[in-house]
VOGU-630885 format. One line per 4 residues: their letters; for each residue x, z, y of C-alpha. Coordinates in pm, 1 decimal. Layout:
A) X,Z,Y ~ ...
//
This chain:
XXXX) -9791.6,10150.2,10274.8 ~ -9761.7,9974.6,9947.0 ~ -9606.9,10051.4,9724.9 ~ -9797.0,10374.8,9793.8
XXXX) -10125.3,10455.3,9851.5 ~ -10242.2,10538.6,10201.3 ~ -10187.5,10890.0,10337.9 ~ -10468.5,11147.3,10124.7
XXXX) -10479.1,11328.6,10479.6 ~ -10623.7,10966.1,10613.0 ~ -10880.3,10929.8,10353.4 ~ -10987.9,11306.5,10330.3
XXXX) -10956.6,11394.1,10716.8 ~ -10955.3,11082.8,10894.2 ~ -11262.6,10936.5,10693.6 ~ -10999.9,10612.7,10714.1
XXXX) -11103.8,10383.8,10430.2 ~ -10938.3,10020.0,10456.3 ~ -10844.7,9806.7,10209.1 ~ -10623.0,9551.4,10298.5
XXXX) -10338.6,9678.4,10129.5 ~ -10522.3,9698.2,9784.4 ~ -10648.2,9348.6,9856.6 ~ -10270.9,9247.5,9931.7
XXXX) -10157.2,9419.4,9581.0 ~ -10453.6,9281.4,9364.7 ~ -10380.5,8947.3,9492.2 ~ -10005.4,8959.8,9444.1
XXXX) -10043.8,9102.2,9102.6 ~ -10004.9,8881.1,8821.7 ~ -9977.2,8588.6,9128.2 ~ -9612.9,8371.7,9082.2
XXXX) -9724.4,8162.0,9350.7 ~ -9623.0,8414.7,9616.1 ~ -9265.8,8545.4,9678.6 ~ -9256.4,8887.4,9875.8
XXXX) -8988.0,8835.3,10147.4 ~ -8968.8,9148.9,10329.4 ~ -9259.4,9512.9,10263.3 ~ -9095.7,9727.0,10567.1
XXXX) -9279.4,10031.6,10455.1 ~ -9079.9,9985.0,10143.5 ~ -8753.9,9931.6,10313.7 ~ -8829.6,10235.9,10522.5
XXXX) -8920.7,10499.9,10259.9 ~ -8575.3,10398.6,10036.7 ~ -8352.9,10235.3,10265.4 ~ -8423.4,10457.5,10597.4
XXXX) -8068.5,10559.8,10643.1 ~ -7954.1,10163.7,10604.0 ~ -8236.0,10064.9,10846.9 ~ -8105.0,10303.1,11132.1
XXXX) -7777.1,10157.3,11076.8 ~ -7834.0,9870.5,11163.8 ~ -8135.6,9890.4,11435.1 ~ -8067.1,10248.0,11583.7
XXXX) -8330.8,10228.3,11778.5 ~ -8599.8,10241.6,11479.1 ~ -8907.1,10367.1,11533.5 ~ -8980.4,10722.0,11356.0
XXXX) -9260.7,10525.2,11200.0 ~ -9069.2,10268.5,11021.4 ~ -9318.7,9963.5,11046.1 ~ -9597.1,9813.3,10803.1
XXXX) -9546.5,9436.7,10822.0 ~ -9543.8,9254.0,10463.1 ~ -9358.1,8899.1,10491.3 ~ -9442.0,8681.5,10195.3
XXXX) -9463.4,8307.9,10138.9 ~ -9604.6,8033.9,9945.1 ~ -9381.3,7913.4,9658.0 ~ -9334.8,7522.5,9674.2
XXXX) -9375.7,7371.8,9325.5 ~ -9189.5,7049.3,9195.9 ~ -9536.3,6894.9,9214.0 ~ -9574.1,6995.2,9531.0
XXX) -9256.9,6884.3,9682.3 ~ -9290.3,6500.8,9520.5 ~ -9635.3,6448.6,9698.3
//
């Protein structure tokens, strides 16, 4: 869900309490070793239209994968 916080009807109702996502953001904050490719939900929620475009079969759902990767560093790269 991030950038957004999970569904209030998940935590009140549901009982649902992960924290994966809040793990994923406190990591990636402040962290310039990580790049974020791709946050579907993201793309989803502001890009929906643009999405069904090009894959008309879309779920109604939209996705939750997060691609990111591991900058390489100079350093890194001459070892």
């Amino acid at each position: 869900f991030l950038p957004f916080d999970y569904p209030r009807d998940w935590v009140v109702d549901d009982f649902r309490f992960w924290a994966e996502q809040y793990l994923l953001q406190a990591f990636l904050t402040f962290n310039s070793e990580f790049q974020v490719l791709m946050a579907n939900n993201y793309l989803n929620h502001y890009y929906r239209e643009d999405l069904k475009s090009a894959f008309p079969s879309l779920p109604s759902w939209g996705g939750g994968s997060f691609w990111m990767r591991r900058r390489v560093s100079k350093q890194t790269e001459s070892k």
